[in-house]
N, C-alpha and C positions, 0 to 999 in steps of 0.2 A: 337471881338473874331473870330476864325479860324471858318468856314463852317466844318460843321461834315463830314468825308467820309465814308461811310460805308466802314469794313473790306472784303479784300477780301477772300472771302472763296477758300482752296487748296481744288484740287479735291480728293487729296491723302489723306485716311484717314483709320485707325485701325477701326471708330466706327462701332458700328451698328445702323442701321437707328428705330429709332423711330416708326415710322408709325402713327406719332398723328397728327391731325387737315390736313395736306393735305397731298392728294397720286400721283404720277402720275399713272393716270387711262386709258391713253392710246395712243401710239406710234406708228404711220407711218413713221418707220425708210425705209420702200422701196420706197416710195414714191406712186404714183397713175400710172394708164394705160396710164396716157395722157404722164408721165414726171418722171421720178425716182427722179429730183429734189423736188416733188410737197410732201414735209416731214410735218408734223405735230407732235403737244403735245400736248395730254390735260391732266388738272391738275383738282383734285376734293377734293373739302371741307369738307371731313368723322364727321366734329363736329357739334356738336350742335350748335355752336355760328359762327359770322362772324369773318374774320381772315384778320387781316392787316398785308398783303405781304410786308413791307415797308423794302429795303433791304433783302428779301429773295434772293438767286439765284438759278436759275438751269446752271448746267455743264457738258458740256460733257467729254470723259477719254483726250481727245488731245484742249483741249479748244478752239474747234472752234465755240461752242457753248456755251455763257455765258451772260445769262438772268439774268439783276440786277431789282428785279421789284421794284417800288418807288410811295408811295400814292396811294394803293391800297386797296380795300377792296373785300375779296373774300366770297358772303355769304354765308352761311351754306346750304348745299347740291348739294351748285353751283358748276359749270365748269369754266373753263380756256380755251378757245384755241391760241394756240401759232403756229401760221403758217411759215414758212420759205420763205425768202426773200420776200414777197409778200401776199395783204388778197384775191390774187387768188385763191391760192391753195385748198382752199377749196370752192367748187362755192355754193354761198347761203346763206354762215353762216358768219359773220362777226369774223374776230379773236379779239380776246383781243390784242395781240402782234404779233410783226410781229421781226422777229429775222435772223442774219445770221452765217454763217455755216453750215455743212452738216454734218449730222451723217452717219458712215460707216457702211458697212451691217454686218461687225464682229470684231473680237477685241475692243469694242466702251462699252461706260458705258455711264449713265446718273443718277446723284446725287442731288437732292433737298435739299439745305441749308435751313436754319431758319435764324434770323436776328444775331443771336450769332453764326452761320457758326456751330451749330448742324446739324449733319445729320438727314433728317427726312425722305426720300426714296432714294430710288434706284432700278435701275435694272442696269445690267450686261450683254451683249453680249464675255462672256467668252468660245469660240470663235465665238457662233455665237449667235444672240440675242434668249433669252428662247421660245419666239414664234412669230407669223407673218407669212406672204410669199410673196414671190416674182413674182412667178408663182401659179395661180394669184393674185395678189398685194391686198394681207389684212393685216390691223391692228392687232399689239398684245394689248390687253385689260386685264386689272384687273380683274381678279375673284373675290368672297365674300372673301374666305380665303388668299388674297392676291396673290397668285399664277399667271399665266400668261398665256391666251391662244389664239388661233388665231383666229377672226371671222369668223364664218364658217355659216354664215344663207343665204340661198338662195335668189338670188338677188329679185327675182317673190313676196316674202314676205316680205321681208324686205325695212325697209325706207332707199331711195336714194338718195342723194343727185347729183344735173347735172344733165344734161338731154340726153348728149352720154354714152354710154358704156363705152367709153374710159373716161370720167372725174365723174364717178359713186362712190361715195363713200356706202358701203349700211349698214353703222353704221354708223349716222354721230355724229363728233362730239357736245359734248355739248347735249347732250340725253344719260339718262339712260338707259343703256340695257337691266335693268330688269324690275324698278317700275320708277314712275313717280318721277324728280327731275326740278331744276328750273336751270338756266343758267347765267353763265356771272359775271363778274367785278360790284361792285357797284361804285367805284369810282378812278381815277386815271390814272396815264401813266407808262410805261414799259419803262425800259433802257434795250436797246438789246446788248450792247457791242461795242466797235469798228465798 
C-alpha cells in the first residue's frame, strides 16, 4: 500500500478557530535588536492531556511559512518554540523546530491547523499585526481571555535571555508569564516545509 500523505491544509478559510487543546501564545514577528530576521513562535498546550501534533500545520497568509509537524507529542501545559532559519535565534533556549520563511510586519496572518486541516487558531496582521513592536523590538503574547498584547515588563525585572542588549529577549520563550508551566516537545521531529 501507498505511504499516507497528510493533507494539505489552505490557509484560506470561512472558519472560526476553535481555540481547543493548542494556542499560539506568542509571536516575534519583528524579530530581535541583533536581526529583524531573528523571528520566532511559540505554541501552548491549553489542555489537560498531551496532544499528538502528528500532521498539524502552522501557516502563514503567503505560505512562506508552513510547519508540517510529525511524531510529536506536546504535553499538557507545555511550550513549543519554533525558531526561524536557525536554534540561534533564540540564545539559550533550545527550539523545538527550526523553520523557514519570514513573516511580514503587516498584511501577514498565521493559522494553526489540526490534523483534519480544522482551524484551531489564529491571528491576523489586518494591516498591521494586533500587538508587538518594533521600536523596541517586543513580542505580541496571549492574554488569559485570548486577546493579544505587547510585552511591556521592564528589562531590570524581567527574565533575559543573551547576555547583550542587542540579543536580550526579556520574555523568553517557553516560560509562562504568569504562573508556573513546564516546557518542550515529548517526542519527535518537525517538517518545516521546502
Amino acid at each position: 500500500p501507498a505511504a499516507y500523505a497528510a493533507p494539505q491544509c489552505p490557509y484560506a478559510t470561512e472558519a472560526t478557530p476553535t481555540h481547543q487543546d493548542i494556542l499560539i501564545n506568542e509571536v516575534a514577528w519583528m524579530g530581535s535588536e541583533a536581526s529583524a530576521t531573528d523571528e520566532w513562535i511559540e505554541l501552548k498546550n491549553i489542555s489537560a492531556n498531551n496532544i499528538a501534533l502528528t500532521n498539524w500545520q502552522l501557516i502563514d497568509k503567503e505560505d512562506q511559512v508552513h510547519i508540517t509537524f510529525a511524531n510529536q507529542i506536546l504535553e499538557r501545559g507545555a511550550y513549543a518554540l519554533l525558531e526561524r532559519t536557525n536554534d540561534a535565534t533564540v540564545p539559550n533556549i533550545t527550539a523545538d523546530a527550526i523553520y523557514v520563511g519570514a513573516l511580514s510586519n503587516e498584511n501577514e496572518g498565521l493559522r494553526l491547523f489540526n490534523q483534519n486541516c480544522v482551524l484551531v487558531d489564529e491571528v491576523l496582521a489586518n494591516s498591521d499585526w494586533p500587538s508587538g513592536s518594533t521600536n523596541p523590538k517586543r513580542s505580541m503574547e496571549r492574554a488569559g481571555d485570548l486577546s493579544w498584547r505587547t510585552y511591556s515588563g521592564n528589562p531590570s525585572t524581567s527574565p533575559a535571555v543573551g547576555a547583550a542588549s542587542s540579543t536580550q529577549i526579556f520574555v523568553p520563550p517557553k516560560a509562562d508569564k504568569s504562573v508556573g508551566a513546564t516546557s518542550g516537545i515529548a517526542t519527535g521531529n518537525i517538517a518545516t516545509g521546502d
